[in-house]
C-alpha positions as CSV (number, residue, x, y, z in Angstrom):
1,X,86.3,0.0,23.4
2,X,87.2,2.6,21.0
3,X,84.1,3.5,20.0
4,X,82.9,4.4,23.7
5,X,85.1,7.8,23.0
6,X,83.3,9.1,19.9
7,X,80.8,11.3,20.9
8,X,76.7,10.5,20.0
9,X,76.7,13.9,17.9
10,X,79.4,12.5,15.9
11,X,78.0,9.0,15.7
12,X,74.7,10.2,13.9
13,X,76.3,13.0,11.8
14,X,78.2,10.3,10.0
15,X,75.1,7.9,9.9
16,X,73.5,10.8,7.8
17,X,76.4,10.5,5.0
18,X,73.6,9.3,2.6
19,X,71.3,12.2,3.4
20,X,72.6,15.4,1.9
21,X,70.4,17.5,0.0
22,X,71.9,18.5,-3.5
23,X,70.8,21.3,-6.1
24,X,72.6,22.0,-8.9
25,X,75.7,20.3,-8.0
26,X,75.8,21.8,-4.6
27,X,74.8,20.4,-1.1
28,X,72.7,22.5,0.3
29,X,72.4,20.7,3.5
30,X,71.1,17.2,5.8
31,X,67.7,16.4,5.0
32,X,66.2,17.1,8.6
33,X,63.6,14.5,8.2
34,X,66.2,11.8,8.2
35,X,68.0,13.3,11.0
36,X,65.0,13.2,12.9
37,X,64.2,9.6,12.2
38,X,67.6,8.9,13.0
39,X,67.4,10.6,16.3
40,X,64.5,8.7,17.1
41,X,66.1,5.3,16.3
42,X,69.1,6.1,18.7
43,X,66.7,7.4,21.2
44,X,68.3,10.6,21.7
45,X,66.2,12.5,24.6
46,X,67.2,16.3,24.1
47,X,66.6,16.5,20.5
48,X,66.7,20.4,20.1
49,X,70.4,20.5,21.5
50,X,71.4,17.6,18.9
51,X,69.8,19.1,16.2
52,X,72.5,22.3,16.9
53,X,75.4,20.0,17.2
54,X,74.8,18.5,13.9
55,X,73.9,21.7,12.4
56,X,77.6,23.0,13.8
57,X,79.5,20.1,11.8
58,X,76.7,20.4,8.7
59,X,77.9,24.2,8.4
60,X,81.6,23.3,8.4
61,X,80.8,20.2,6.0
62,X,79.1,22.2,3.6
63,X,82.4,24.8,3.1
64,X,84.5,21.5,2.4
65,X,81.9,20.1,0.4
66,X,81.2,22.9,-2.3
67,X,84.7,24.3,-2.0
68,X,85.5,24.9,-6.0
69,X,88.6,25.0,-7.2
């Protein structure tokens, strides 16, 4: 199945799309509490080491998302 080859960091990173923080017209970032639900829900076991994965792709998000032009 083709969903067997995305990873779980990827699979609740995109289940967050609905959960970015905004001020001013800018993300400023995931809002942790609903990562942490979410993590819960999908029984993730190490928590601490997801949290840095999704932090990874929320960093490289957040350029793409408030890019200006």
């Amino acid at each position: 199945m083709i969903g067997d080859h995305i990873s779980i960091q990827y699979r609740i990173f995109a289940r967050l799309e609905t959960q970015w923080r905004t001020d001013q017209g800018f993300y400023t970032g995931l809002d942790y509490s609903a990562v942490s639900v979410l993590m819960d829900m999908m029984q993730v076991s190490d928590k601490v080491s997801m949290l840095d994965d999704i932090r990874v792709m929320e960093a490289a998000a957040l350029t793409i998302l408030n890019k200006r032009e």
